[in-house]
N, C-alpha and C positions, 0 to 999 in steps of 0.2 A: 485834654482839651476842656476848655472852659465852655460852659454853657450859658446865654442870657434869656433869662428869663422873662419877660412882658410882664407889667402890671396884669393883663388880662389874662392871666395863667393863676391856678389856683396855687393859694400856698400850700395846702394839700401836698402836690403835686411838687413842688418846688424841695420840701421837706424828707418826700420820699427819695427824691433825685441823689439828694443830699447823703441820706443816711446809706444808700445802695453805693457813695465814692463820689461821686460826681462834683465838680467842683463846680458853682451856681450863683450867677451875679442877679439876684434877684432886683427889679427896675423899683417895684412897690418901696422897699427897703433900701436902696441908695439916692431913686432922685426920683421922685413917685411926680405923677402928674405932666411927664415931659412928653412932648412931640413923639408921634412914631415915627417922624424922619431921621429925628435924635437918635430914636433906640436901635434904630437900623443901622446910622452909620457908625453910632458906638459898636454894635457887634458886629459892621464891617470891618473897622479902623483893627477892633480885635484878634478879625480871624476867630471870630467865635459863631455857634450854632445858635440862632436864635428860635427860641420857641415861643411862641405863642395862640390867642385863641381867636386873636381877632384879623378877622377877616378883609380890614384895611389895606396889612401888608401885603396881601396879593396886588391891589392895586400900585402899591408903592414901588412894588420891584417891577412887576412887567407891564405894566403901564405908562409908567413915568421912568 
């Protein structure tokens, strides 16, 4: 399973994912600066885990 990572996720973090197997669409690194409705439906569309630190995508999913 693919993982997406948020701009707001450290690269730290994104590196260690990496090196442990994980395979990691860093957001910072393919399309830095995009909407978080973007990032969501891209790792909807994907069927991927999104992780991240900010606290918006709570409202985005059970909110709206």
């Amino acid at each position: 399973m693919t993982l997406v990572a948020d701009e707001s996720v450290d690269g730290l973090i994104v590196r260690q994912l990496r090196h442990d197997g994980h395979s990691v669409v860093y957001i910072a690194e393919v399309d830095p600066s995009i909407d978080d409705r973007e990032v969501l439906q891209h790792s909807s569309d994907a069927e991927c885990v999104l992780i991240t630190a900010d606290k918006d995508f709570g409202d985005l999913v059970f909110r709206q």
